[in-house]
PLY file of the C-alpha trace (Angstrom):
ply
format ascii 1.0
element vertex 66
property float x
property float y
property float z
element edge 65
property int vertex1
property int vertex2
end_header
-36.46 22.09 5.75
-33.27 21.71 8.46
-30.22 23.54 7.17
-27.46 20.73 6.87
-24.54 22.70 5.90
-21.46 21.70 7.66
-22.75 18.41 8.76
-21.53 15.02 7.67
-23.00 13.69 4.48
-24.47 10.27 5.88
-26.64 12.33 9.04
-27.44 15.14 6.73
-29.32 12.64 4.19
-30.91 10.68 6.87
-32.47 13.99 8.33
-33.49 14.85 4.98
-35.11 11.34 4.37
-37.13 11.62 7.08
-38.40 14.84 5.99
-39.44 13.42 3.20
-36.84 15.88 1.02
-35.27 14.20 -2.44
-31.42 14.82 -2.18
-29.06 14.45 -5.12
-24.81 14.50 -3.87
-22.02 15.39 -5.62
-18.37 15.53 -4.31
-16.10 19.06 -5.09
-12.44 19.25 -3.87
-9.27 21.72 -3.77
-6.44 21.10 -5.93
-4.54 19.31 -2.83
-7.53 16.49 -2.64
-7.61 14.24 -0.06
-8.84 10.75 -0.06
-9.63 9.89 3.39
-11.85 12.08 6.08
-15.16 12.65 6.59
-17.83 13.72 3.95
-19.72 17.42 4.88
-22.36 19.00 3.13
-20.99 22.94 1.83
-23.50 23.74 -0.30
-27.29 22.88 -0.62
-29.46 24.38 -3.68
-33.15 23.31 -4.34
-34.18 23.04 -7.81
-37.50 21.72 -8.81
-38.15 19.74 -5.41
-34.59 18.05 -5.27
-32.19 19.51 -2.64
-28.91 19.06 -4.73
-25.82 18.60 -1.91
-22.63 19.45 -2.92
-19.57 17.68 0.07
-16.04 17.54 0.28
-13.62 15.32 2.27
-12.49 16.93 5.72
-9.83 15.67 8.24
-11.71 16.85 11.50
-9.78 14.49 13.72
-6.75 16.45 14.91
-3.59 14.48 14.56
-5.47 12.58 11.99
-2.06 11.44 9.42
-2.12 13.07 5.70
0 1
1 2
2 3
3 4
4 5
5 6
6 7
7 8
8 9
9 10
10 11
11 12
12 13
13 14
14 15
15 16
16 17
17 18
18 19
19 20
20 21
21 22
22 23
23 24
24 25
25 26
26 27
27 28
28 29
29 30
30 31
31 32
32 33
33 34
34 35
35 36
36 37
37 38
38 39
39 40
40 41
41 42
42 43
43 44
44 45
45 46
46 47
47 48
48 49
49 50
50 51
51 52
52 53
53 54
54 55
55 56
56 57
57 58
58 59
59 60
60 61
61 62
62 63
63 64
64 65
């Protein structure tokens, strides 16, 4: 199975898909949430044949407002 940690939600599921691998998401964020940026995988756990991704919003544009 490719590692997708780190990449952005949307390419890491499409990988996944055409592996054939079931993926479940849920968001997690820091206190000082953002609402904008780009979704990235930071955690991946398999349990019983479903890769469950865990993403948070990152600004990774620099200059990018807040």
């Amino acid at each position: 199975m490719t590692n997708v940690l780190g990449l952005p939600l949307e390419e890491a599921l499409k990988l996944l898909r055409d592996e054939g691998v079931a993926a479940v998401c849920a968001e997690t964020s820091a206190r000082g949430r953002i609402d904008d940026g780009e979704a990235r995988v930071v955690r991946a756990v398999e349990r019983g044949g479903v890769l469950e991704l865990t993403y948070a919003l990152f600004r990774t544009n620099i200059g990018q407002s807040e």
